[in-house]
C-alpha positions as CSV (number, residue, x, y, z in Angstrom):
1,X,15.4,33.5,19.1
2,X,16.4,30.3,17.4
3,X,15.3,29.2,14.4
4,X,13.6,25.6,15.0
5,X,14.0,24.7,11.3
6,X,17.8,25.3,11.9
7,X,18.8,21.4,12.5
8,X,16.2,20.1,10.0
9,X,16.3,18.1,6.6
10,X,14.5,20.8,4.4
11,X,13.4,19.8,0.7
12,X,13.8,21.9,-2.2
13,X,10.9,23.3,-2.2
14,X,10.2,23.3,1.1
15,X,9.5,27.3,2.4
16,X,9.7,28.3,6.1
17,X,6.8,30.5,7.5
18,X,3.3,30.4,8.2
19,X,2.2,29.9,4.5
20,X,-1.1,32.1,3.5
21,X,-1.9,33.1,6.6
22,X,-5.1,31.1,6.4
23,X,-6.2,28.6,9.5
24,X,-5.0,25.4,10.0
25,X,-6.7,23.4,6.8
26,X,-6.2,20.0,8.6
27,X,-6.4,17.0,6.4
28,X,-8.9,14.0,7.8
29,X,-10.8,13.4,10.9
30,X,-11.7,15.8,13.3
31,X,-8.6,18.1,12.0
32,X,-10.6,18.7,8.7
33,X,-10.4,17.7,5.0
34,X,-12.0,14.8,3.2
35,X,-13.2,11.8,4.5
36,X,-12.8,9.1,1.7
37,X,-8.9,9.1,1.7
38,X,-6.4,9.4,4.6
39,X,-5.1,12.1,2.3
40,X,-7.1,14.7,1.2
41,X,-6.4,15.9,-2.1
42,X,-8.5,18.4,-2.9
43,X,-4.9,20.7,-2.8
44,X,-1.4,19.7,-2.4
45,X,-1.2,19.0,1.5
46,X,2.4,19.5,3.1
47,X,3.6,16.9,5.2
48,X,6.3,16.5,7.6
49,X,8.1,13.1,7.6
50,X,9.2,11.4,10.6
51,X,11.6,8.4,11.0
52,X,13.5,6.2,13.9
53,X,16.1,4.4,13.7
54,X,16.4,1.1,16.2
55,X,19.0,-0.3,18.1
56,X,20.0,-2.8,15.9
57,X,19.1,-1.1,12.7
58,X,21.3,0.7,9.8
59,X,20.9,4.4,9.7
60,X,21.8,4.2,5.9
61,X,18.8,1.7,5.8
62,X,16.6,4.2,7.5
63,X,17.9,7.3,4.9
64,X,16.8,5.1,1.9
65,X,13.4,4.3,3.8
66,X,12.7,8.1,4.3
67,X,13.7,8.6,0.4
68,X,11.4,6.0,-0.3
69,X,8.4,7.3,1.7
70,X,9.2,10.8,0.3
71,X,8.2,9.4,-3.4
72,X,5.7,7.3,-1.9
73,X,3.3,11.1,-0.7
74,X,4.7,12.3,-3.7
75,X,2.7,9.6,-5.2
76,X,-0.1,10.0,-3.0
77,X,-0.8,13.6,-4.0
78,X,1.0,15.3,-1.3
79,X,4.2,17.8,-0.7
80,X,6.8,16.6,2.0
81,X,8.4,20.1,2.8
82,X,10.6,18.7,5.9
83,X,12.0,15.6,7.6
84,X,12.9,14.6,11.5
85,X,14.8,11.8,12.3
86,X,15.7,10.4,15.7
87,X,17.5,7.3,17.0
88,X,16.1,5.6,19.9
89,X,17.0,1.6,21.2
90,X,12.9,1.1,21.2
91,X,9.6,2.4,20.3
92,X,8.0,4.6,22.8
93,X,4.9,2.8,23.8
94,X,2.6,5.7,23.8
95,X,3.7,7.7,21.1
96,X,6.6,5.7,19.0
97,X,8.5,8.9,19.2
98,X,8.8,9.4,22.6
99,X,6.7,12.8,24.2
100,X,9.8,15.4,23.9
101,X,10.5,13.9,20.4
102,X,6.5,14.7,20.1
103,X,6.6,18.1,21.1
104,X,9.7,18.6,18.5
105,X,7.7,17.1,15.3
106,X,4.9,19.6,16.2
107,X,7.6,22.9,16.6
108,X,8.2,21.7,12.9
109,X,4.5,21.1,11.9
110,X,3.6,24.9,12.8
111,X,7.2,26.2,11.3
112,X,6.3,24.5,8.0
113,X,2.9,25.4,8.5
114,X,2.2,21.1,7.7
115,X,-1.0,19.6,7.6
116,X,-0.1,16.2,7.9
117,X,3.0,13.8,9.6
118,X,3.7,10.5,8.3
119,X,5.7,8.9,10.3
120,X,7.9,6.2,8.3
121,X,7.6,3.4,11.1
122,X,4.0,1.2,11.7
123,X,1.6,3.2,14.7
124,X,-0.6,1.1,16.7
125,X,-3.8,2.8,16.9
126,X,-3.3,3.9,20.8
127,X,0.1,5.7,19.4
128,X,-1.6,7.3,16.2
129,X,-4.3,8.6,18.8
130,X,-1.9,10.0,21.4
131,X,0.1,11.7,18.6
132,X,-2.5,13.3,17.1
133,X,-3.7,15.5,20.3
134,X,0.0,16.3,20.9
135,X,0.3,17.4,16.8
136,X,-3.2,19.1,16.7
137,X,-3.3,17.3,13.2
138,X,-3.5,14.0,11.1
139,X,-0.5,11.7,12.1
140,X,-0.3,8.6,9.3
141,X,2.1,6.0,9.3
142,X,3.8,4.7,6.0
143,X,1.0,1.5,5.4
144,X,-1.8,4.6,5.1
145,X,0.0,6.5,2.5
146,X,0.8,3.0,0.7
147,X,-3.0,2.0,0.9
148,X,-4.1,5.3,-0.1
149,X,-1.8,4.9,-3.1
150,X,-3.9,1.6,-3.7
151,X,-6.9,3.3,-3.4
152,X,-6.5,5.9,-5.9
153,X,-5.1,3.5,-8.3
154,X,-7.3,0.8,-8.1
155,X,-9.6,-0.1,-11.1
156,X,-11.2,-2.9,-11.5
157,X,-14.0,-4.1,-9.8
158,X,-11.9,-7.0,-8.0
159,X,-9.0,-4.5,-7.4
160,X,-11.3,-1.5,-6.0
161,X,-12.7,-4.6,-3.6
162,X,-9.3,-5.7,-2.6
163,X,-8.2,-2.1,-1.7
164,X,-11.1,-1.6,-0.5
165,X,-10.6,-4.5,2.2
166,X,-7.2,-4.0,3.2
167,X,-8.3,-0.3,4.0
168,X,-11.3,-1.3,6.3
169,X,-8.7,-3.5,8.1
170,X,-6.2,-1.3,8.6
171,X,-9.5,1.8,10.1
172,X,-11.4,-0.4,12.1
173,X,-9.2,-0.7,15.2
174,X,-8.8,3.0,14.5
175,X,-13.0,4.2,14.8
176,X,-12.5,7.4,17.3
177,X,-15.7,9.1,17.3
178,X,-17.2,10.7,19.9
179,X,-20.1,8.3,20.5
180,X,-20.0,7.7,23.9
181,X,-21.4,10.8,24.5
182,X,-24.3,10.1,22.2
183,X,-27.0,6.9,22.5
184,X,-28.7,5.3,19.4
185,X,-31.6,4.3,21.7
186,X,-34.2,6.3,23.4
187,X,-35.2,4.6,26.0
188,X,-38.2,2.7,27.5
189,X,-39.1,-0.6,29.7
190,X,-35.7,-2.9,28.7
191,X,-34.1,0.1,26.6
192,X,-32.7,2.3,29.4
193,X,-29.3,3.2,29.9
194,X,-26.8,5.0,27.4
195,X,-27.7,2.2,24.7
196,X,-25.5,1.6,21.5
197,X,-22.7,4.1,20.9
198,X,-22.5,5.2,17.3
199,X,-19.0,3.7,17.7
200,X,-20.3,0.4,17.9
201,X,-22.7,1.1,14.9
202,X,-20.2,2.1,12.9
203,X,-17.7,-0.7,13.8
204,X,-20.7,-3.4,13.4
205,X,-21.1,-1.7,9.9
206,X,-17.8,-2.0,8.7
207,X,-17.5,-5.5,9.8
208,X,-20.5,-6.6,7.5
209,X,-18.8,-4.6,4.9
210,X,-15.5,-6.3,5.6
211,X,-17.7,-10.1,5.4
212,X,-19.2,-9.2,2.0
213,X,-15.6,-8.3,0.5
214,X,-14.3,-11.1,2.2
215,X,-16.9,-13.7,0.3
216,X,-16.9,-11.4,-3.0
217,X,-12.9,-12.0,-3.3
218,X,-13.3,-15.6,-2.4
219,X,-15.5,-16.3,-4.9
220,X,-13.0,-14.4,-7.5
221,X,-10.3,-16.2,-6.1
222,X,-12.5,-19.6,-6.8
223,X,-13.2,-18.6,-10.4
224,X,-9.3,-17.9,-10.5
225,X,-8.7,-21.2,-9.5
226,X,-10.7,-23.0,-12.0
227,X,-9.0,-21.4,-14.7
228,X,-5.7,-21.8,-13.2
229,X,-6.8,-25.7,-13.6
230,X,-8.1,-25.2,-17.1
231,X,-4.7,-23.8,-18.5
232,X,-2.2,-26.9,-16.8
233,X,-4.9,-28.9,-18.9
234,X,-3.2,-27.3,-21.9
235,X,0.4,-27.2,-23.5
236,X,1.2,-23.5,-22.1
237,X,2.9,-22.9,-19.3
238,X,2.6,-19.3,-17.4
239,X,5.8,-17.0,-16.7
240,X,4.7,-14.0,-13.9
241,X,6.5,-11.1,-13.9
242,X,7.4,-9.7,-10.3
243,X,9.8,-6.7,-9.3
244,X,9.3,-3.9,-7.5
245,X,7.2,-1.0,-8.1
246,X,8.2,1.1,-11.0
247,X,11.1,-1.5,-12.2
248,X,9.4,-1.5,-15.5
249,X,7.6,-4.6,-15.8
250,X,4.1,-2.9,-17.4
251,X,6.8,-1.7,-20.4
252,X,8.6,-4.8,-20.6
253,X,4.4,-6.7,-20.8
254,X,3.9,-4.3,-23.3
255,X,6.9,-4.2,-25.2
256,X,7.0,-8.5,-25.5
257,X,3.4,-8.5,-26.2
258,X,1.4,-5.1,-27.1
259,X,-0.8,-5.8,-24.0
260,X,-1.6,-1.7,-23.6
261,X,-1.0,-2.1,-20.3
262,X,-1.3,1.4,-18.6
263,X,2.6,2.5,-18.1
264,X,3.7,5.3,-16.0
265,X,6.9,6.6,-13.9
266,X,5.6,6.7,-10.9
267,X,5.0,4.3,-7.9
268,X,1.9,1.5,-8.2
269,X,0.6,2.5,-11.7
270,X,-0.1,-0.7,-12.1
271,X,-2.1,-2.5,-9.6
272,X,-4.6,-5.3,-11.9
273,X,-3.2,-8.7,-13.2
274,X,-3.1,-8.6,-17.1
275,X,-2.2,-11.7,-18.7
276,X,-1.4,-12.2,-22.6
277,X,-0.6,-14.6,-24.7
278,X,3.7,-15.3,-26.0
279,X,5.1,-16.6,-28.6
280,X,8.8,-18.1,-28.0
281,X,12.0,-18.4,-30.2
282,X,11.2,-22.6,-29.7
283,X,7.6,-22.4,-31.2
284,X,6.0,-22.7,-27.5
285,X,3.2,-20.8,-26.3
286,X,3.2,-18.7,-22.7
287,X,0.8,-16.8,-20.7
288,X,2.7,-13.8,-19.2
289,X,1.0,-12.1,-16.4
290,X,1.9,-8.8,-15.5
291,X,1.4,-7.9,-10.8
292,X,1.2,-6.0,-8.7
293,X,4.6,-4.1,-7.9
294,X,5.6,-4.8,-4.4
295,X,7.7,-2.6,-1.8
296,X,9.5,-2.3,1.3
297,X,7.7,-3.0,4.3
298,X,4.3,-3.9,2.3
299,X,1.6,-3.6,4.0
300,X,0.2,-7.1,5.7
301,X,-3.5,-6.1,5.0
302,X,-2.3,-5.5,1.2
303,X,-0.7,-9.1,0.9
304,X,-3.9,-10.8,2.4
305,X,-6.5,-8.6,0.4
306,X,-4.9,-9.1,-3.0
307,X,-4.3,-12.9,-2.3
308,X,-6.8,-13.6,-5.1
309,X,-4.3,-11.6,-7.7
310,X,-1.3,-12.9,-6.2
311,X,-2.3,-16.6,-6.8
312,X,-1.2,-15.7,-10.3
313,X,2.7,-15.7,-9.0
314,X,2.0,-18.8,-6.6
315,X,0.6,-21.0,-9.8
316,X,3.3,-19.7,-12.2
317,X,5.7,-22.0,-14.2
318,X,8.5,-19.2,-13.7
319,X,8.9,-16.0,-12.1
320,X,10.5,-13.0,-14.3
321,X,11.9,-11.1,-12.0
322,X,12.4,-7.6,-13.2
323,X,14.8,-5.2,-11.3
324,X,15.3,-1.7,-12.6
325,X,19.3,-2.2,-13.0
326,X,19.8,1.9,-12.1
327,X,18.1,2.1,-8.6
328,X,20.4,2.9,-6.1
329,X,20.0,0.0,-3.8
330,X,18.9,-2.8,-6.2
331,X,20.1,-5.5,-3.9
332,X,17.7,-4.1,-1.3
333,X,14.5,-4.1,-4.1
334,X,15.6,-7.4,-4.7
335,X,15.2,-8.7,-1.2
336,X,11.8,-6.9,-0.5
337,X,10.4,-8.6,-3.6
338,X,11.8,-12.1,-2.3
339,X,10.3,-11.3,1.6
340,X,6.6,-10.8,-0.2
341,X,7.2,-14.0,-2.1
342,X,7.8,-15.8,1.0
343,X,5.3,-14.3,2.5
344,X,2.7,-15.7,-0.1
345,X,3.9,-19.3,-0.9
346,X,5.7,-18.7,-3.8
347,X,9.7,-18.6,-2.9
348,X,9.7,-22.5,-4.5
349,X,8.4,-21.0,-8.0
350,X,11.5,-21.2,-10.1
351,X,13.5,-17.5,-10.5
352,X,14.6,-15.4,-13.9
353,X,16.2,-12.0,-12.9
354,X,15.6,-9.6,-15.7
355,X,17.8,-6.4,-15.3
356,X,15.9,-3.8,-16.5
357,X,16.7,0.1,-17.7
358,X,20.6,-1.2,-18.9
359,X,20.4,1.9,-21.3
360,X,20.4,4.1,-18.4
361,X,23.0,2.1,-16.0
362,X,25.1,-0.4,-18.3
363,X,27.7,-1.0,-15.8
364,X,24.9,-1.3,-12.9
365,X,23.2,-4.1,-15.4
366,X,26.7,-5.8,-16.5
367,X,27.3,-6.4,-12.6
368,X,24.1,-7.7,-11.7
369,X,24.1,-10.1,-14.5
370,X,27.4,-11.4,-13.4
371,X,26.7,-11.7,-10.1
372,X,23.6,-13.6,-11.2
373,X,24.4,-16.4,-13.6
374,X,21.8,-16.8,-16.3
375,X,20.6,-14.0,-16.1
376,X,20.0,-11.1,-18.4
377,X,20.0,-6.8,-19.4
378,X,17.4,-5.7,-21.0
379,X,16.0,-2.6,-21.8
380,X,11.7,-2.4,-22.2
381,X,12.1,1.2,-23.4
382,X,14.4,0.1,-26.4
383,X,14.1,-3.7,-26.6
384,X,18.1,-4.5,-26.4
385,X,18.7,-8.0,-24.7
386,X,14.7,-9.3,-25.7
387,X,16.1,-12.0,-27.8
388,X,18.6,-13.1,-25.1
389,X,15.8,-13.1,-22.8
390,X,12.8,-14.9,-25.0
391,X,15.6,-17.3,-25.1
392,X,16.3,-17.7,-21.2
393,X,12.5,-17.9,-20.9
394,X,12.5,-20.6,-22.9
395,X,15.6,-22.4,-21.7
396,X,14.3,-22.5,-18.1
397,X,10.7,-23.6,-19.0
398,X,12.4,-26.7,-20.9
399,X,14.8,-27.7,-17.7
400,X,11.2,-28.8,-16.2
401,X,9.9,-30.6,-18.7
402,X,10.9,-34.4,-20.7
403,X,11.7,-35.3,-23.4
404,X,8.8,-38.7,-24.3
405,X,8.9,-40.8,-27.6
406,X,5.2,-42.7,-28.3
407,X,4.3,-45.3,-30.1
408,X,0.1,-44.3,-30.3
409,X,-2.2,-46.9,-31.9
410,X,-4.2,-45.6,-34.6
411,X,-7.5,-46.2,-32.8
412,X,-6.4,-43.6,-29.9
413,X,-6.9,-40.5,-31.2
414,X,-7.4,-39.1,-27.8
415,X,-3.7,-39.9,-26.8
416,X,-2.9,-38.4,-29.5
417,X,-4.8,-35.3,-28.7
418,X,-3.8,-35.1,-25.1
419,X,-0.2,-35.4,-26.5
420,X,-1.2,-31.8,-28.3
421,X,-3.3,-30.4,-25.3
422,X,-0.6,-31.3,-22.4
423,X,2.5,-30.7,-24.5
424,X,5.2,-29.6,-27.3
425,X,4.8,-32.1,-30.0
426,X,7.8,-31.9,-31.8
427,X,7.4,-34.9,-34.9
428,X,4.6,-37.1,-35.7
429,X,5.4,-40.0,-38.6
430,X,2.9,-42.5,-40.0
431,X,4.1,-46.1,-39.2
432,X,2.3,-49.0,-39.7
433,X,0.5,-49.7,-36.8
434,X,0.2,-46.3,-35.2
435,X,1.7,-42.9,-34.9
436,X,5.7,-42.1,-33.9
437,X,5.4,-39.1,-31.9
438,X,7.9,-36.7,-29.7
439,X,6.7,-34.5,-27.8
440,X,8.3,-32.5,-25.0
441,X,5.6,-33.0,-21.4
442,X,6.1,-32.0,-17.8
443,X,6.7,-34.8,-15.3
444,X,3.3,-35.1,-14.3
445,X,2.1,-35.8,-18.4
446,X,4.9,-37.9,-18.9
447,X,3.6,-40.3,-16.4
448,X,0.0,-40.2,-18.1
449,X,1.4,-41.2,-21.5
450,X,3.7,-43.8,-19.4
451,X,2.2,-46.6,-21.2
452,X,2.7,-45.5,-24.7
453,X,6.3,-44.0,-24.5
454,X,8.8,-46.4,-26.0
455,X,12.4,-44.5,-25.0
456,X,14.4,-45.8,-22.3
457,X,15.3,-43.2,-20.2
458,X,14.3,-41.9,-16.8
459,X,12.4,-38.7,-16.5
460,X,15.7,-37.5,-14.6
461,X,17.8,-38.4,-18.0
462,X,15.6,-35.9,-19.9
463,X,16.7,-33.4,-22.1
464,X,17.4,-30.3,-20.0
């Protein structure tokens, strides 16, 4: 007889053979397990993963992808024990996989004795069905694990709703219940018939849910809004960091400014915005915001439920982007970072590359930076290349800004003070018929304080 584990992509750990003996212990739905997660862990399930490679795509691509997932149900809580692969030039429409492909996946299940298969490529919700009663268990695709990730991570009231939203998103084309079987009336003059499935009560239930999150987040993102307007009313200007998930960016928040910022080495530690106050090498203030870590093929339901958070990279000055110098592909982290900022509005928001981890890949950091001019190596564990980035910080925030000599009248005080609350002031001397003043403005202050500036250059002839 052959061995059906024979041709497979085994883990380390990863033991052939019908585990304990016990029954099937499923994992979510009708197959078992808890309900609040798409992965239960109340033990340490074992999951088979599942990838395709199209047509047009890079097998290399699709390795790397499967790597990726394989952290990401680490992360979750979960054991991948196995791996099947296949290359097809387009998605089966019934089950992705294609039915003999199917039947293969669940020879595996049983020989690994699996409770779950997440496959690395997005179901529809006919597929995920159809897969299932071929499997006999839970079949997820990569956006469940990554919202499950969320979920368990999330804190905050605003970041518990966000999750929260993007997960009731992603389930309610997904209901399966067996309500057509059962009526939620009983019947009478204008009541016969089968009546409301408790399908449709449980979908109608979830959409009033999804409304109240919905309003909830658009009030926070109002309240975000009005103090987004409240700082560009004052002389700081805001630097986000952005990378991808575990580049370091929580260390390197820390590290610059003893935020306390939870830090972890693992995937989405790290999901709340934090924001502190930073002092620069030139005397200017910042507010640096630590994000949310982004990742290959991010979820859509993610991007548009943590809008609110991610309005903090779309109303930043600059963008740090931090890339942990020793990943493997960090070209590829690179680009999935820059898709999401498309994605959001915020690929116009000027761009510092921050190659993190250079203790642990100096040559990996040295090519980056050259590849990248002005950019810089750092390390957030040690704090080598901190001053040469404070410094870069600084540089770029000043390449937006002018240079404006004032002559202020002694009666306007309130120039004076806007000069302070919208600026760098640099000098002020006592003449005799007002204040001398420099002070370094954006574009937009400049042309407020237009009447009162007495040097003859152009806002394009600034200092840069």
């Amino acid at each position: 007889m052959v061995d059906p584990t024979d041709d497979l992509d085994l883990f380390p750990d990863g033991a052939v053979g019908p585990g304990d003996g016990k029954t099937h212990r499923g994992a979510f739905g009708e197959f078992g397990g808890e309900t609040t997660g798409l992965i239960d862990r109340a033990f340490r399930e074992r999951i088979v993963l599942a990838g395709v490679t199209l047509e047009q795509a890079d097998p290399e691509d699709t390795d790397a992808s499967m790597d990726e997932l394989a952290r990401l149900v680490d992360t979750a809580g979960a054991d991948p024990v196995a791996r099947v692969l296949q290359r097809r030039e387009a998605p089966d429409r019934a089950t992705y996989v294609g039915r003999g492909k199917a039947q293969e996946i669940l020879t595996v299940s049983e020989a690994m004795d699996a409770d779950t298969v997440v496959f690395n490529n997005d179901l529809t919700p006919a597929q995920q069905g159809n897969l299932e009663s071929i499997l006999k268990r839970t079949a997820l695709d990569r956006t469940a694990v990554i919202l499950d990730i969320f979920a368990q991570n999330a804190s905050s009231p605003e970041g518990k709703a966000q999750v929260e939203l993007a997960q009731l998103r992603y389930r309610l084309p997904r209901l399966r219940h067996s309500g057509r079987i059962f009526s939620q009336q009983a019947g009478g003059i204008g009541t016969r018939g089968p009546g409301e499935t408790q399908l449709e009560v449980d979908r109608r239930r979830l959409m009033r849910r999804v409304t109240r999150l919905e309003s909830d987040l658009r009030r926070i993102r109002k309240n975000r809004s009005t103090q987004s307007k409240a700082r560009h009313r004052t002389s700081n200007r805001a630097v986000a960091i952005v990378g991808y998930t575990n580049a370091g960016k929580s260390t390197l928040l820390n590290r610059l400014t003893d935020a306390g910022v939870l830090v972890e080495d693992r995937l989405f530690a790290t999901l709340d915005a934090t924001t502190r106050r930073l002092q620069l090498p030139g005397g200017e203030a910042v507010f640096l915001s630590d994000t949310v870590g982004f990742v290959r093929q991010l979820p859509h339901q993610l991007i548009e439920a943590f809008k609110s958070t991610l309005d903090v990279v779309i109303d930043a000055d600059l963008l740090l982007h931090v890339v942990d110098a020793s990943d493997p592909d960090p070209e590829g982290c690179i680009a999935a970072v820059r898709s999401v900022l498309d994605e959001i509005g915020a690929n116009q928001v000027p761009e510092l590359f921050a190659f993190n981890k250079a203790d642990l890949a100096p040559k990996s950091a040295g090519r980056l930076v050259d590849r990248e001019p002005g950019s810089v190596a750092v390390s957030a564990t040690t704090g080598d290349g901190f001053d040469d980035l404070l410094a870069a910080v600084g540089h770029r925030l000043r390449r937006n800004t002018v240079m404006a000599e004032l002559s202020v009248p002694y009666d306007r005080g309130d120039v004076l003070a806007m000069a302070h609350r919208e600026g760098e002031v640099l000098d002020v001397e006592e003449e005799v018929e007002g204040w001398t003043i420099r002070v370094r403005v954006d574009e937009g202050s400049a042309g407020r304080l237009a009447e009162y500036r007495t040097d003859t250059r152009n806002d394009g002839e600034a200092d840069r």
